[in-house]
VEXDODREN-961626 format. One record per residue (C-alpha): x, y, z; residue number from 1. Coordinates in nm, 2 decimals, padded with zeros to 4 digits. Layout:
BEGIN
u: X v: Y w: Z nr: NUM
...
***
This chain:
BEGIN
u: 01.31 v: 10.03 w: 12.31 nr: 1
u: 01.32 v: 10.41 w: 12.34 nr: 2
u: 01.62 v: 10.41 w: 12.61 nr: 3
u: 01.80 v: 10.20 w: 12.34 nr: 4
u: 01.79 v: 10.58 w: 12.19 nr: 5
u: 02.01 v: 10.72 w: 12.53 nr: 6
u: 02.35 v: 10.74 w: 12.43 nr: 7
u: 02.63 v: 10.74 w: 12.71 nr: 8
u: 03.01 v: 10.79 w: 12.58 nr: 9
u: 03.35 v: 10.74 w: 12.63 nr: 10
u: 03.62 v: 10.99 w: 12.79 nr: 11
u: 03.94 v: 10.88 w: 12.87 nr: 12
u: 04.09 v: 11.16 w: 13.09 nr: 13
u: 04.45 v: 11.09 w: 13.11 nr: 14
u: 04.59 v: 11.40 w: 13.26 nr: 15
u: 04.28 v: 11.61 w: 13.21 nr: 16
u: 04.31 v: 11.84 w: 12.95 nr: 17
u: 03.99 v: 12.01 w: 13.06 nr: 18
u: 03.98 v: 12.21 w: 12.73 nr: 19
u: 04.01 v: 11.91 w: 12.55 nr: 20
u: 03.74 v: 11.71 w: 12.77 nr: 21
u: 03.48 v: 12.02 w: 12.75 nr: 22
u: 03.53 v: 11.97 w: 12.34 nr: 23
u: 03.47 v: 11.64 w: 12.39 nr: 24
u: 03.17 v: 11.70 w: 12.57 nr: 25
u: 03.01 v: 11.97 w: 12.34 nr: 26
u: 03.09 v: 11.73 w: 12.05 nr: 27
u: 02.90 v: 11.43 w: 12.20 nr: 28
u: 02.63 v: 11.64 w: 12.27 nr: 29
u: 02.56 v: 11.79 w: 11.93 nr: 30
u: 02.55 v: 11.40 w: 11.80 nr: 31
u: 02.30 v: 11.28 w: 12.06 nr: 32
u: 02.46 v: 11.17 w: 12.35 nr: 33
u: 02.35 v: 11.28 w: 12.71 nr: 34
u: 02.59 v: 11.12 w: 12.90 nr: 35
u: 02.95 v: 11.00 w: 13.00 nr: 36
u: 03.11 v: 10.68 w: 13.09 nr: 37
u: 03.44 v: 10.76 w: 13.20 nr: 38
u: 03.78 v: 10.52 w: 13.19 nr: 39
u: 03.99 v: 10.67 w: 13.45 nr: 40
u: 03.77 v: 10.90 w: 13.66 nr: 41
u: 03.99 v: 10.77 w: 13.97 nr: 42
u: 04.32 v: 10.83 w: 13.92 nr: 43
u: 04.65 v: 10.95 w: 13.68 nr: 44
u: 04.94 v: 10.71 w: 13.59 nr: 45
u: 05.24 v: 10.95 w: 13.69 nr: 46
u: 05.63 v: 10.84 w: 13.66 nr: 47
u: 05.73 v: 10.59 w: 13.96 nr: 48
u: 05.96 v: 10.84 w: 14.09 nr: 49
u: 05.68 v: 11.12 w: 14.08 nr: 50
u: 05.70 v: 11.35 w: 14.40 nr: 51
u: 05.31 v: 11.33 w: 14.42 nr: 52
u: 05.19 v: 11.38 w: 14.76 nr: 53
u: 05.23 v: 11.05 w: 14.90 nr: 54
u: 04.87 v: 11.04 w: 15.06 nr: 55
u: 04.74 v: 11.10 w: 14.72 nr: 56
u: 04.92 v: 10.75 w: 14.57 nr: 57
u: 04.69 v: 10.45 w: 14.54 nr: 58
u: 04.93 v: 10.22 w: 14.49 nr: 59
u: 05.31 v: 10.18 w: 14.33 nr: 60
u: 05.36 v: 09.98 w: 14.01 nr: 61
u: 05.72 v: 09.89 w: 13.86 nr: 62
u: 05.69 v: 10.13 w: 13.59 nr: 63
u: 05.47 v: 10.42 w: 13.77 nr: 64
u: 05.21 v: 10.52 w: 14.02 nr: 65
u: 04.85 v: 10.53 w: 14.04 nr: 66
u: 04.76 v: 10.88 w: 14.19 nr: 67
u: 04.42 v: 10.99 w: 14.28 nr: 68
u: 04.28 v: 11.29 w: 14.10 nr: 69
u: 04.23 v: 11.55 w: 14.36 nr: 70
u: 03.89 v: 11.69 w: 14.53 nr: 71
u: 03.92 v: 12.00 w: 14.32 nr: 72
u: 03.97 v: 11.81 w: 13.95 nr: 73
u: 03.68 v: 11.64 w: 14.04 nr: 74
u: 03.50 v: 11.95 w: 14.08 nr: 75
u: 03.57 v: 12.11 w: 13.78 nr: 76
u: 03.53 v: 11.76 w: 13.61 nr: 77
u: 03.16 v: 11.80 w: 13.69 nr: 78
u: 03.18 v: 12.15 w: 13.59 nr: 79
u: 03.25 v: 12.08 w: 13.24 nr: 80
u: 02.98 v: 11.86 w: 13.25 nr: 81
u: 02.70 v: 12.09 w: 13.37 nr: 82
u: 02.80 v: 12.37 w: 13.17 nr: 83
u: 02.79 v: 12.13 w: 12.87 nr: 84
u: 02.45 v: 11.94 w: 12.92 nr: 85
u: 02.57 v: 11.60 w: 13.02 nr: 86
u: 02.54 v: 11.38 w: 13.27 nr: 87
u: 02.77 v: 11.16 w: 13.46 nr: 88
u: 02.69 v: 10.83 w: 13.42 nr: 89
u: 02.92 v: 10.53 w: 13.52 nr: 90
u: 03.29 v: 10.51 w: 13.60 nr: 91
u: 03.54 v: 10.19 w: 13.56 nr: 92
u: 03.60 v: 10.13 w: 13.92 nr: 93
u: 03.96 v: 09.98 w: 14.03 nr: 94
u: 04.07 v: 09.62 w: 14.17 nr: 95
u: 03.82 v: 09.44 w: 14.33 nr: 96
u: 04.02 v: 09.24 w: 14.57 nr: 97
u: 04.31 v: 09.28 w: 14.80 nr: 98
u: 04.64 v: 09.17 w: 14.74 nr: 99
u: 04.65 v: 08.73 w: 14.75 nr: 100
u: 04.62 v: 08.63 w: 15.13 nr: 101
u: 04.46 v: 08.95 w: 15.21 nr: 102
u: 04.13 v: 08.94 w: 15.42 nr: 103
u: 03.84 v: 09.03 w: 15.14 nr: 104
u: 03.77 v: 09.34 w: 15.40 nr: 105
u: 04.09 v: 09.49 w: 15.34 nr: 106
u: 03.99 v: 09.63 w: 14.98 nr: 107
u: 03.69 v: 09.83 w: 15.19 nr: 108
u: 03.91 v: 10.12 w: 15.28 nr: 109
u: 04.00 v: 10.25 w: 14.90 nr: 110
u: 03.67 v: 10.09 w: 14.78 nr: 111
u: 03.51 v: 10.34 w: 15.01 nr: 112
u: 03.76 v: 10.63 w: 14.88 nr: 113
u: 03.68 v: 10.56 w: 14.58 nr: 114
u: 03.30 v: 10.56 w: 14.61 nr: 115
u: 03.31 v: 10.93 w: 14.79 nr: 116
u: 03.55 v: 11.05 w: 14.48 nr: 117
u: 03.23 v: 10.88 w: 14.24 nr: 118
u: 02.96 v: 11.11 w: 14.43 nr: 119
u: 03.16 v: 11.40 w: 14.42 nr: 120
u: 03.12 v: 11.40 w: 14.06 nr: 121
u: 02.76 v: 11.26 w: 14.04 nr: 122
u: 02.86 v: 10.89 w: 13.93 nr: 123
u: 02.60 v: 10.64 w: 13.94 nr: 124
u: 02.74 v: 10.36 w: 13.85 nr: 125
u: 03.08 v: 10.18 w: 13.91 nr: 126
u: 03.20 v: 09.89 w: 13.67 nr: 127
u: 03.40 v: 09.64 w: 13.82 nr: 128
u: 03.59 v: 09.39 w: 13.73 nr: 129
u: 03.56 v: 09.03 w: 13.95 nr: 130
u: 03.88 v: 08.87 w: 14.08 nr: 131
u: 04.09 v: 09.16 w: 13.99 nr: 132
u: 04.38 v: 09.16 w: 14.26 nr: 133
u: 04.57 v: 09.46 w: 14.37 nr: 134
u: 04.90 v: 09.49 w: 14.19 nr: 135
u: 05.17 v: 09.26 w: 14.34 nr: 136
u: 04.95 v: 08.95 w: 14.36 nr: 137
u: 05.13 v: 08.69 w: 14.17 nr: 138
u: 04.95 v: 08.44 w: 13.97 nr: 139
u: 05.08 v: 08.12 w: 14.15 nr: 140
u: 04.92 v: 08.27 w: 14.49 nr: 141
u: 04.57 v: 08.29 w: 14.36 nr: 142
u: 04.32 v: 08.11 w: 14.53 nr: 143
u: 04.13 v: 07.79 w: 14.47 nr: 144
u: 03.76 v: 07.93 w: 14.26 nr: 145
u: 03.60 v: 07.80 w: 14.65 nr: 146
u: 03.81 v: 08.07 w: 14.75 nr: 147
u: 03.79 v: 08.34 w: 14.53 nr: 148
u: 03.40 v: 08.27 w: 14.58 nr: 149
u: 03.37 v: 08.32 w: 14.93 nr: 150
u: 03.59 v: 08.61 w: 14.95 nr: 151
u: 03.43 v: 08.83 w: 14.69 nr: 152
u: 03.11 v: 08.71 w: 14.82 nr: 153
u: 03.23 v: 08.92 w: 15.12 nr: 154
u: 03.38 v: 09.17 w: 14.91 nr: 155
u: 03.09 v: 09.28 w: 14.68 nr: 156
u: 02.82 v: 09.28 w: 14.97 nr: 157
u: 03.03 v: 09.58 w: 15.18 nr: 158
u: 03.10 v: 09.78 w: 14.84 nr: 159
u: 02.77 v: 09.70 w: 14.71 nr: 160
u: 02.66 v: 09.86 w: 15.09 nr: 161
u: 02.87 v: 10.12 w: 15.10 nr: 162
u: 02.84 v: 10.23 w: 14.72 nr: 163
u: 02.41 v: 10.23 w: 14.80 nr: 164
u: 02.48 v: 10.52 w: 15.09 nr: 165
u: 02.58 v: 10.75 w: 14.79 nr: 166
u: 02.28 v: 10.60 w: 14.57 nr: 167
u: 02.59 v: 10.43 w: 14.33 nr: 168
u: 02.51 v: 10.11 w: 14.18 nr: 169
u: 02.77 v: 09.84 w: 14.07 nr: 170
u: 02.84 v: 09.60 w: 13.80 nr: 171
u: 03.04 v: 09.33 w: 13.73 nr: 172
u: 03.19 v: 09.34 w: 13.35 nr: 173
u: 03.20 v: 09.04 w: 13.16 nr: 174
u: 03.47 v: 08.83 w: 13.04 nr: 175
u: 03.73 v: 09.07 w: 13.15 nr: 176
u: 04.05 v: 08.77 w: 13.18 nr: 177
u: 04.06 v: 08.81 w: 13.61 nr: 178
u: 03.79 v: 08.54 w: 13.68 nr: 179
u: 03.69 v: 08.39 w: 13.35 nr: 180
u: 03.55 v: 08.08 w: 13.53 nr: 181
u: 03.27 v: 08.30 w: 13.69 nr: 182
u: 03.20 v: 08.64 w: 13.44 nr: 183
u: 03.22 v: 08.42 w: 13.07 nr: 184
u: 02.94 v: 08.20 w: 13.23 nr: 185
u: 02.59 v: 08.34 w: 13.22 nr: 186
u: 02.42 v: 08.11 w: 13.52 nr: 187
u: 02.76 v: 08.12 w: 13.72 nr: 188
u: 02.76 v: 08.51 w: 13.73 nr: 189
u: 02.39 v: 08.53 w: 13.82 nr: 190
u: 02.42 v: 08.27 w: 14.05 nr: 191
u: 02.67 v: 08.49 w: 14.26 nr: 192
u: 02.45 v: 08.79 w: 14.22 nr: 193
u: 02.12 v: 08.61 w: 14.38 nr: 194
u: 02.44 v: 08.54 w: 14.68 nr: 195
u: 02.54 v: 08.86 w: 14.73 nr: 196
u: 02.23 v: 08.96 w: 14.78 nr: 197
u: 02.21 v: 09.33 w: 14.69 nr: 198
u: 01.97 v: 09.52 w: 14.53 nr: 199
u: 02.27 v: 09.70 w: 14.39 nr: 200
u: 02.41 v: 09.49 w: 14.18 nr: 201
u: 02.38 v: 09.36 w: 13.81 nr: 202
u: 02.57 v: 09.29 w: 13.51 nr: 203
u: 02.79 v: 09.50 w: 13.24 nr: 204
u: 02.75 v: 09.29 w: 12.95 nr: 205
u: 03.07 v: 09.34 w: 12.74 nr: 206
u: 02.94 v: 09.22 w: 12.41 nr: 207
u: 03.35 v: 09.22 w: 12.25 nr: 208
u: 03.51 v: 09.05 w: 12.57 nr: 209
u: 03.23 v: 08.76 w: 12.54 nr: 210
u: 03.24 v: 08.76 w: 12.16 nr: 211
u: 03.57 v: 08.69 w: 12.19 nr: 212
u: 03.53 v: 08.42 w: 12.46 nr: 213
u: 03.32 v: 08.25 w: 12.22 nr: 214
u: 02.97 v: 08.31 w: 12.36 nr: 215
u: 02.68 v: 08.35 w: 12.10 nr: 216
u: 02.60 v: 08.69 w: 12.23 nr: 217
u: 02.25 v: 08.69 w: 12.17 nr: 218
u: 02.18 v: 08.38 w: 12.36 nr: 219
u: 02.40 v: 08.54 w: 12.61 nr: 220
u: 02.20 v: 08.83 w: 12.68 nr: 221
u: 01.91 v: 08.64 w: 12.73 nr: 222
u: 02.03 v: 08.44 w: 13.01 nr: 223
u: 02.10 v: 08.74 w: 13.19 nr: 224
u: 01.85 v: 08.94 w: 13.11 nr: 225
u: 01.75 v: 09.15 w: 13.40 nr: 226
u: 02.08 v: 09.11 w: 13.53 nr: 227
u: 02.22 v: 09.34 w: 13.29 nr: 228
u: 02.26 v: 09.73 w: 13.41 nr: 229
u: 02.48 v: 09.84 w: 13.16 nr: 230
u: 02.61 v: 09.74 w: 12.87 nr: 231
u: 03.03 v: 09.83 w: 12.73 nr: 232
u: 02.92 v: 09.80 w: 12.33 nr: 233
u: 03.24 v: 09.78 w: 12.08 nr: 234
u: 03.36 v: 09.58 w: 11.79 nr: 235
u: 03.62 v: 09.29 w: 11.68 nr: 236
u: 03.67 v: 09.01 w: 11.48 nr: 237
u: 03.64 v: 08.74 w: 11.77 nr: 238
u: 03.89 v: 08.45 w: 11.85 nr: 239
u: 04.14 v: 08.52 w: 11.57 nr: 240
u: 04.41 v: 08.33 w: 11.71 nr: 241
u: 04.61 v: 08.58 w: 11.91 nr: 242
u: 04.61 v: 08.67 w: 12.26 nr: 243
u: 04.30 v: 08.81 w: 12.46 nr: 244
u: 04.45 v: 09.18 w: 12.45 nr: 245
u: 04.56 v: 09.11 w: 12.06 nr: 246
u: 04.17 v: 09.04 w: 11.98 nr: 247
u: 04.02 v: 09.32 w: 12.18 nr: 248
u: 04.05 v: 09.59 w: 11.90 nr: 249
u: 03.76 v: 09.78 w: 12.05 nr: 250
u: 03.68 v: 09.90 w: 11.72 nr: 251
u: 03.36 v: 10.13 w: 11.65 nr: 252
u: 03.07 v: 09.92 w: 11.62 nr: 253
u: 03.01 v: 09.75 w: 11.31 nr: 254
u: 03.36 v: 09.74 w: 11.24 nr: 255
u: 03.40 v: 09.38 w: 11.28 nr: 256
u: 03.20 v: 09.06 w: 11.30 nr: 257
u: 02.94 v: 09.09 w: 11.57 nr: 258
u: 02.60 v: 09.06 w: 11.49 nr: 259
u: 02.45 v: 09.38 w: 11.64 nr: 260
u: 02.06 v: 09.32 w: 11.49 nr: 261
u: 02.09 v: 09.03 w: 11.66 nr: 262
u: 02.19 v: 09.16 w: 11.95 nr: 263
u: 02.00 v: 09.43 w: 11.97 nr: 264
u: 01.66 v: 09.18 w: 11.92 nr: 265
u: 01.79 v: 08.98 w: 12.23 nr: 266
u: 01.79 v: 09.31 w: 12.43 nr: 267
u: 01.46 v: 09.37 w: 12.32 nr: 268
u: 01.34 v: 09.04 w: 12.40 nr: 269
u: 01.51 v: 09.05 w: 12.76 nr: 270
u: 01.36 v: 09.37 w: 12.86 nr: 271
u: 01.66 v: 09.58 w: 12.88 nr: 272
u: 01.58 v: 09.86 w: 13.05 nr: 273
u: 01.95 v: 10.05 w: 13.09 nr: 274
u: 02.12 v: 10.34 w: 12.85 nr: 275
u: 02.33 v: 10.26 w: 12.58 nr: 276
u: 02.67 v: 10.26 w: 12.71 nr: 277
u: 02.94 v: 10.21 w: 12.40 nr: 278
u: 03.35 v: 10.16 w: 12.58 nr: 279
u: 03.51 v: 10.29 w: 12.25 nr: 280
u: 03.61 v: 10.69 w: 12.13 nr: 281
u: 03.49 v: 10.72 w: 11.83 nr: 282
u: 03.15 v: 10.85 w: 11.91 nr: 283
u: 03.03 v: 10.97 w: 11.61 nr: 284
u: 03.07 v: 10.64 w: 11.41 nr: 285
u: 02.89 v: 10.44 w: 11.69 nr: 286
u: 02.61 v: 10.66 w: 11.74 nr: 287
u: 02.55 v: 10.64 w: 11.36 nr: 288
u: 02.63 v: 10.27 w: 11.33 nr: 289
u: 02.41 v: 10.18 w: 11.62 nr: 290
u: 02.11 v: 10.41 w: 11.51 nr: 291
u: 02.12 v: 10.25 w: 11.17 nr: 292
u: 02.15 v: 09.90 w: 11.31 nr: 293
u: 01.85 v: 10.00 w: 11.59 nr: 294
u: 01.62 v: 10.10 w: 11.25 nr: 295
u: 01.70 v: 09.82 w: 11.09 nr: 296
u: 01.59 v: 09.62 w: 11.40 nr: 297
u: 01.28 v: 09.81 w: 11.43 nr: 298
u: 01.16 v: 09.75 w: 11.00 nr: 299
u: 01.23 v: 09.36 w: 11.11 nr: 300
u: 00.99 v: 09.36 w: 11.34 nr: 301
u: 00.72 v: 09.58 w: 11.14 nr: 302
***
């Protein structure tokens, strides 16, 4: 259980305040932590009518644009982070799949962009979300679940390829509302890992996206076991009625109803052999919270 002590924590980046992300850094590194997940290593949301190089734009929404962050932030991204101690550590990845009616091999192209913009940084991990469509799918296009299989069987195998020549591996998250019939069930999600067939590839284990599902989380993590490569550890209440996004308070742990000694036995019992990655800002409460709840663990089993 000693890399249940590695602590890897959240920056959201926005429109990089590098001032404000070197603080950041310092501050996580004075309370333990070693190194960064980041939310939006890829890209800014600018205004739709931004006058952003158009070679730099990802892709147009209604309401803005998704712009790549530039050679030379990236740079001084991992400056920050080697004149602070840390290390980068895995990155939210974008869409997954092309636009509906798309050939799965279309998505290659920014998936490989993407991966090069993740080396030059250090990243060595990507977290992805399955059956997430680019922007300006609509939902009475998406294909049958035989489908969806076959194309992100295609999919995952050429970024799980291409994302190995930088020495990058990828996960799928779990639970995250794009394909709920594959990543909220534990032997369907395997099942299309063995499939893809890459060495690759495992499991983020979102403990508040299945908690909320309804999954007993500790039973959970057992069935995937040494599937799991990362893990996105935050709080909430569960099901309480309201929507999905309602639900997902992604409080500091232990500031809700999940059972983390629990948990954290399961992971023990499964072998776990990753960092401890926790998808919420407020790094000093988990780090304490999840230290006292690791202790308490450990006198259980004395």
């Amino acid at each position: 259980m000693r890399n249940f002590e590695t602590l890897e924590g959240l920056c959201e980046l926005r429109q990089l305040d590098l001032e404000a992300f070197e603080a950041r850094c310092r501050g996580m590194y004075q309370d333990g932590y070693r190194h960064v997940y980041f939310s939006d290593l890829f890209f800014a949301a600018e205004p739709a009518d931004t006058q952003t190089d158009e070679s730099r734009i990802l892709w147009r929404e209604p309401t803005m644009a998704i712009v790549a962050r530039t050679n030379e932030q990236l740079l001084a991204i991992r400056d920050v982070l080697d004149r602070t101690g840390m290390t980068p550590g895995g990155a939210h990845f974008l869409q997954s799949m092309p636009k509906s009616g798309q050939a799965p091999e279309t998505i290659l192209p920014l998936h490989r962009r993407l991966l090069e913009m993740a080396a030059l940084v250090g990243i060595t991990r990507v977290t992805t979300h399955a059956g997430w469509r680019l922007p300006g799918s609509l939902e009475q296009d998406a294909p049958s679940h035989e489908k969806m299989y076959e194309d992100s069987l295609v999919a995952y195998r050429a970024l799980c390829q291409e994302a190995a020549k930088h020495g990058i591996n990828v996960a799928i998250e779990t639970a995250c509302q794009s394909w709920s019939w594959l990543d909220e069930n534990p032997k369907r999600l395997c099942e299309f890992i063995d499939n893809v067939n890459e060495k690759n590839l495992g499991i983020c284990f979102d403990c508040g996206h299945l908690f909320i599902a309804g999954l007993e989380l500790a039973t959970a993590f057992r069935e995937m076991g040494t599937y799991v490569c990362e893990t996105h550890y935050h709080d909430n209440d569960g099901a309480t009625g309201g929507t999905f996004v309602e639900c997902d308070l992604h409080n500091p742990i232990g500031k809700g109803k999940i059972d983390w000694p629990a948990l954290i036995a399961a992971m023990r019992d499964a072998n776990y052999a990753g960092m401890i990655t926790f998808e919420q800002n407020d790094y000093q409460t988990n780090s304490k919270q999840w230290r006292y709840m690791l202790e308490k663990v450990q006198k259980g089993a004395a």
